[in-house]
N, C-alpha and C positions, 0 to 999 in steps of 0.2 A: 537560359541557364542561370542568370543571375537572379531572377524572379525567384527561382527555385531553391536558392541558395540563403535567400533573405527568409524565406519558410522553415527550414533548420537551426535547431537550436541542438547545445552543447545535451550529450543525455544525462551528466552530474547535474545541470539547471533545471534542466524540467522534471528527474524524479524529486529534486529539493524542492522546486514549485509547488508540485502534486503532493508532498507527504507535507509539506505545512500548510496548504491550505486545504488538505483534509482535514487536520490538524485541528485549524483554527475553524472549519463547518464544525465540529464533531461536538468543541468547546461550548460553539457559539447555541448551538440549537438545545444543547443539555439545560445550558441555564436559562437560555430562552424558557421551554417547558418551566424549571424550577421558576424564575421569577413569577410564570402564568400560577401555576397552583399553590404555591406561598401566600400565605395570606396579606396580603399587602395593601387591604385595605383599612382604610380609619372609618367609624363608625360614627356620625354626627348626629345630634337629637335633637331637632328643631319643634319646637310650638306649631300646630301649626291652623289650631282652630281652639278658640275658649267658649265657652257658651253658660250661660245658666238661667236655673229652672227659679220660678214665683209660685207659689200657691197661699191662697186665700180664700177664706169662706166667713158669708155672714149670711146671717138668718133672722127672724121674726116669726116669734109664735103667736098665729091668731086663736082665741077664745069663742067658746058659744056663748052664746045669751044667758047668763047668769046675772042673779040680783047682787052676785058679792063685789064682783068688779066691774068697773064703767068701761075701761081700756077692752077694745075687741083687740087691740094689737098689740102685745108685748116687744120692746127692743130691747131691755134692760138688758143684761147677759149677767149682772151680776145675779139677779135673781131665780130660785127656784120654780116652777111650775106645777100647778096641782093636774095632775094627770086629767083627771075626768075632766076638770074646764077647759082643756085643749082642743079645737078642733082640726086643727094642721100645723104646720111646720112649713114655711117659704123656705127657703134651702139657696142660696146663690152661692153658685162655685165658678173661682177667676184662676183663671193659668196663663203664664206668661214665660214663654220659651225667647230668649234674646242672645244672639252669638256676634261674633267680632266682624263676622265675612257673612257674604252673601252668599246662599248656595241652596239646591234643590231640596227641602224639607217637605218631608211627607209624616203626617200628625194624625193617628188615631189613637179614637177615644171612646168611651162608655164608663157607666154608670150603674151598679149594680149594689141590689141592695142583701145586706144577710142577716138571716135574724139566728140568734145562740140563745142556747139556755142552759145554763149550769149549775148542778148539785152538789151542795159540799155535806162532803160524808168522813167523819173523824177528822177535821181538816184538812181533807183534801177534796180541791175540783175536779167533779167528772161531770164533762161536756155528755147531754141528752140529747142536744137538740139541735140542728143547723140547716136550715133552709134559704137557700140564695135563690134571688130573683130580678129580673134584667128593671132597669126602673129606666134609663137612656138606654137603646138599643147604639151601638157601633156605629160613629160617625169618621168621616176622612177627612182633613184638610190637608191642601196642595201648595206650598207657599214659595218661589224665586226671591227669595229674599233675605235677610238676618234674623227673621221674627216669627213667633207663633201664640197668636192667643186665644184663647179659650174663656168663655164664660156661657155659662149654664145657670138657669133659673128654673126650681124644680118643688114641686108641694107635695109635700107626705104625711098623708092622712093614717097614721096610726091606730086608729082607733079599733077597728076590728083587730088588730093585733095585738094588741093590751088584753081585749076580749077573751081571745082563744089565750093566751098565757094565763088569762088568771080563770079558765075553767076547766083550764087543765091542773092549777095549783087545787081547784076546791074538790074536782074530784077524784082526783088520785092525790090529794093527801100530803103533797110534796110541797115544801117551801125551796123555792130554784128561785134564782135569779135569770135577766133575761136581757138583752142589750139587742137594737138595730144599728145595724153598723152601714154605712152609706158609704161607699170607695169610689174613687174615680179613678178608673184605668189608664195611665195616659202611655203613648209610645209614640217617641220622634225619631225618624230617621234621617239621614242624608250622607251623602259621599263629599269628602274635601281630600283634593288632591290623591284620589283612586283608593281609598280610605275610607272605609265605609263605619259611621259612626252614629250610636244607637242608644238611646237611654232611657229610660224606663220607669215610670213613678206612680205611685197607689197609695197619694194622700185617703184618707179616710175621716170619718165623724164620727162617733157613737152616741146613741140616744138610749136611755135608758125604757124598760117597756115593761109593764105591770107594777108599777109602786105607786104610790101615794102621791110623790112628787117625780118629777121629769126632769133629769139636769142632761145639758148638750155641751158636749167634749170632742176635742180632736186635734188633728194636725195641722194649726191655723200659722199664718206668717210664716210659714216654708222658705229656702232661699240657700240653695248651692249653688256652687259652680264650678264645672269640669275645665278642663284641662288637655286637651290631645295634642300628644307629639307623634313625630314618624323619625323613622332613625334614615340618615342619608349614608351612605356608604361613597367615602370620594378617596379617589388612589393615590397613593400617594407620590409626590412628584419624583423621587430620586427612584422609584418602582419604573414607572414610565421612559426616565433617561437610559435605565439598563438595558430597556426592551428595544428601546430604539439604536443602541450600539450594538446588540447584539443580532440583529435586523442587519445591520450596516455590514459587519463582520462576514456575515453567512452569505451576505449579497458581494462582496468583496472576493470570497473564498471561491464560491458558483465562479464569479468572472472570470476569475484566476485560472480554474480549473477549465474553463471549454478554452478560455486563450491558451494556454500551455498544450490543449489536444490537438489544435488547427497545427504546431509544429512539430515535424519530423526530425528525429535524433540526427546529429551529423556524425559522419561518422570521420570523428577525431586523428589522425596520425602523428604518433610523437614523432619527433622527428631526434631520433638515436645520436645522432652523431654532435648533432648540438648540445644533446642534452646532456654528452659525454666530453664532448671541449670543456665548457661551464663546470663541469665536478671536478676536471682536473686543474684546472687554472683556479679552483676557488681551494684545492686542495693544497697545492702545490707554489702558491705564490709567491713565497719569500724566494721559495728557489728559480724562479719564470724569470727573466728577461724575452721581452718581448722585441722585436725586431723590425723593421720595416723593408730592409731587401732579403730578397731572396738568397741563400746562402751558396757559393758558388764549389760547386764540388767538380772543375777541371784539375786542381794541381792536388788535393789530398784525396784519402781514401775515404770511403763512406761505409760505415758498418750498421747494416739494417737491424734493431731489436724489434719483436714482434710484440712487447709487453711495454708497456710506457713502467713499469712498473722498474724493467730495466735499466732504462734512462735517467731513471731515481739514486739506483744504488750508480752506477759511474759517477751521478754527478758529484756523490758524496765520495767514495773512494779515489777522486781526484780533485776534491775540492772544486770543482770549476760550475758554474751557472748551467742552467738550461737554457740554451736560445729557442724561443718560440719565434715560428714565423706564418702567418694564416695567408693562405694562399687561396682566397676569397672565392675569384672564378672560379675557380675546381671544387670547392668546399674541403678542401685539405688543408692539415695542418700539420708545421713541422716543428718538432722536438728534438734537438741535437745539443749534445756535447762534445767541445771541439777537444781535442789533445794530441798536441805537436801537429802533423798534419794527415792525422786521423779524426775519421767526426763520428759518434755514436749517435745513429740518426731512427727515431718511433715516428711513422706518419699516420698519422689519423683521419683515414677518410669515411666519408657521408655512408 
């Protein structure tokens, strides 16, 4: 019985248990969710790969056997070239890819040449003519490392192209101009940090084609250099502190709730009679004397009132005290007022 009795709880305790730590789950998991989808994160930009691109080109025009000039090889660059003494064009193209970090670079390349002709009619250019053709076919380079270089050594013999341009000028009648443009395709790839990063370049030359003289232009001494960031997303620390009190909370609450269910309501009995000594002793105190023997009713008379409320107005309309006397064993209590040797006696039992 006693086991069973430590299993009982008051039923004011544990519906008060139950309705606050429903309470406080109900609190704790709302703003759990709101702090989850609240944006609460900070957004950080870190560097996290630099790289950059070289490009370079030099050439040398060689000559046919002419009595005008000794040199079969031309380097000057300051100078002009008479077309018909030309007999090729050496061509050297350098590429140089260099990044901060090591990583899987994958490098292709080609080489492709176009040739345009263009009419100008009232001042304005209209493009006649464009034919492109592969002069380097598509190469790959595979490189584990910071680096990627490229260099190509290439001879362009013009001469039948000058040809066809200028018999096309004599016989259809048309003064056009005419340019060989020389590109080098390049594309580098590679992943840094799941980042996949790509960049793309078509240095070119141009050579001029059917005049007089031959001048060689382009995109020489090249040299940028990128930049990649990635943005980091890190929570913020007082985001984290909520989520974890509210974790705590909800884990508090659950306990709360199954311990509060393992006990059965007791079931309480007030106990009336006490509850009724206590209101009138706290009601009536000025007028209470309280007493420690029991009051002897062999030589007066003893007049029973049924109302303590009775005992009130005697004591007032004879002036006289109320003797209290609690008569423990019994759980009775006696209320009397004495006068002469009558006693106006309210007992209050259990």
């Amino acid at each position: 019985m006693r086991m069973k009795e430590k299993n009982k709880i008051r039923k004011s305790t544990k519906y008060a248990t139950i309705i606050i730590s429903v309470i406080v789950l109900i609190f704790s998991f709302i703003n759990f969710i709101k702090t989850i989808q609240k944006q609460n994160m900070k957004t950080s930009t870190k560097e996290i790969y630099k790289y950059t691109n070289k490009f370079n080109y030099d050439y040398k025009v060689n000559l046919i056997s002419n009595k005008y000039m000794t040199n079969d090889e031309i380097e000057d660059k300051n100078l002009a070239y008479v077309t018909d003494l030309i007999d090729n064009i050496k061509l050297n193209l350098n590429y140089d890819y260099s990044a901060n970090k090591n990583s899987e670079i994958k490098c292709t390349y080609s080489v492709v040449g176009l040739m345009q002709a263009v009419y100008t009619k009232n001042g304005v250019e209209q493009k006649i003519w464009e034919k492109e053709e592969t002069i380097l076919k598509e190469k790959e380079l595979d490189s584990a490392s910071d680096s990627v270089q490229i260099s190509e050594s290439l001879k362009l013999d013009l001469k039948d192209k000058n040809e066809l341009i200028n018999n096309f000028k004599q016989q259809l009648g048309m003064s056009i101009e005419a340019k060989y443009t020389v590109k080098l395709n390049i594309k580098v790839a590679t992943d840094v940090e799941g980042k996949e990063v790509v960049d793309e370049l078509t240095p070119f030359i141009n050579i001029d084609l059917a005049e007089k003289t031959t001048t060689i232009s382009g995109q020489n001494d090249l040299e940028n250099t990128e930049y990649i960031s990635k943005e980091y997303s890190i929570t913020e620390k007082s985001s984290i502190y909520k989520l974890v009190i509210y974790i705590v909370l909800m884990a508090i609450s659950i306990f709360a709730l199954k311990h509060v269910s393992r006990f059965k309501v007791a079931n309480v009995v007030r106990n009336e009679y006490k509850y009724e000594l206590n209101r009138i002793l706290k009601i009536c105190q000025d007028k209470i004397v309280e007493v420690s023997t029991k009051p002897n009713d062999e030589e007066i008379e003893v007049v029973y009132v049924k109302d303590f409320g009775e005992i009130v107005k005697v004591s007032e309309e004879l002036f006289k005290p109320i003797l209290y006397y609690n008569a423990k064993e019994n759980e009775e209590s006696w209320f009397s007022v004495m006068s002469g040797k009558t006693s106006y006696r309210f007992v209050l039992r259990k």
